[in-house]
C-alpha positions as CSV (number, residue, x, y, z in Angstrom):
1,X,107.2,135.5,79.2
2,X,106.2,134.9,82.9
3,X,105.3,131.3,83.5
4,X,104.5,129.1,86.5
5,X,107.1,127.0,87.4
6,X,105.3,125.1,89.8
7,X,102.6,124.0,86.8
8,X,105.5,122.9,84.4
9,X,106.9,120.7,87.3
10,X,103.4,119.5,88.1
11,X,102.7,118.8,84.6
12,X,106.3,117.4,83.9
13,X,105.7,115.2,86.5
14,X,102.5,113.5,85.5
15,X,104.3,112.2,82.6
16,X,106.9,110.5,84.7
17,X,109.9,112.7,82.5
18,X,112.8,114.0,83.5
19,X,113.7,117.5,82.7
20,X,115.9,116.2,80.1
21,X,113.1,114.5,78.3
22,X,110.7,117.5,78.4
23,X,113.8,119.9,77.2
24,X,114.7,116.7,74.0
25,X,110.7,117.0,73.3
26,X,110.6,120.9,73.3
27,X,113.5,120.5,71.1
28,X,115.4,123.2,74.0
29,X,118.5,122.9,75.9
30,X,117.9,121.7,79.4
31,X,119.3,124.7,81.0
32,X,116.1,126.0,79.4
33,X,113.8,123.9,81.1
34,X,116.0,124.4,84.6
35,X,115.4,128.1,84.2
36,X,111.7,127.8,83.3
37,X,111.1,125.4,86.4
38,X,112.6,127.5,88.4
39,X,112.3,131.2,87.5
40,X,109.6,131.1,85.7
41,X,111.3,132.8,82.5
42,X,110.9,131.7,79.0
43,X,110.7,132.9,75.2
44,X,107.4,132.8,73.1
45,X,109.2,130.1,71.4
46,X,109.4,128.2,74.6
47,X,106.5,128.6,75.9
48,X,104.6,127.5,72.7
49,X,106.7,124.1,72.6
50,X,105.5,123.5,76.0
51,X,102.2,123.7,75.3
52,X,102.1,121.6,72.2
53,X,104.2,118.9,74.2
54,X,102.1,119.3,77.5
55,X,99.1,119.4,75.7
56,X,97.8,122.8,77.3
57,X,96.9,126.0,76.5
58,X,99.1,129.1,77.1
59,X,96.7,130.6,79.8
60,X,97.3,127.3,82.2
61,X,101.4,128.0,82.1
62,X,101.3,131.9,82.4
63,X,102.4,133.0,86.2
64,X,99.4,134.9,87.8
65,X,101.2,137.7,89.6
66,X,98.3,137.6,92.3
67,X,96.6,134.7,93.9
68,X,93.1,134.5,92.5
69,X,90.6,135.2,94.6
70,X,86.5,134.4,94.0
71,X,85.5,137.3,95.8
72,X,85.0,140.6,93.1
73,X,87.3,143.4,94.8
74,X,85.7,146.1,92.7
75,X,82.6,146.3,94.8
76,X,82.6,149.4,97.0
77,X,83.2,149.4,100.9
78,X,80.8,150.2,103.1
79,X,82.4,153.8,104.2
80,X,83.4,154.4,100.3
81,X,79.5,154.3,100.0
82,X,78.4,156.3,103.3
83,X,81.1,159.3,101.4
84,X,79.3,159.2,98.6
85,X,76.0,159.8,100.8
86,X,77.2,162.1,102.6
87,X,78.4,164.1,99.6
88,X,75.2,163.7,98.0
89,X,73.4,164.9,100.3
90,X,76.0,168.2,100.5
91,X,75.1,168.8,96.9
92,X,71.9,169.0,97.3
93,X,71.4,170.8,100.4
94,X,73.9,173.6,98.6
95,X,71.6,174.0,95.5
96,X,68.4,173.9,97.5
97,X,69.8,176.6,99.8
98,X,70.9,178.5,96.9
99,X,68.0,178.3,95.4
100,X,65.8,179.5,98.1
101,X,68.2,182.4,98.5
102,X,67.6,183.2,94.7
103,X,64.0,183.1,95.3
104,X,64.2,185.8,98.5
């Protein structure tokens, strides 16, 4: 599992440990905790005893791969919306002129 490492030092540090207290109250090695504050990488297993210790939930340790941003990128560009227009418009000039060809 993917975590944040800056969150687990941030969190570390507000309880003034070392890593060597955080790995003795996971109940992990502390080449666990190294590799967790610095790449990130950890077992289920480990991730779970950091929560219970740190007293947070799994979501607040897991690494977003992408900067979270307020903004909602599914809504559509301006020129996404003028193709769909134009398009449109296409369409139905086609089946109107088809139409009136039908009729003649």
């Amino acid at each position: 599992m993917q975590l944040n490492p800056t969150t687990i030092k941030s969190l570390r540090s507000k309880l003034n440990w070392t890593q060597q207290q955080l790995a003795d109250a996971c109940d992990v090695s502390l080449r666990t905790i190294q590799r967790v504050e610095k790449q990130g990488a950890a077992s289920k297993e480990t991730t779970m005893a950091l929560c219970a210790v740190l007293e947070v939930r799994q979501g607040e340790l897991i690494k977003l791969d992408e900067p979270v941003n307020d903004t909602v990128k599914s809504t559509p560009t301006k020129s996404f919306l003028a193709g769909v227009v134009i398009s449109s418009l296409i369409s139905f000039a086609l089946g109107a002129g088809s139409v009136l060809l039908a009729t003649n």
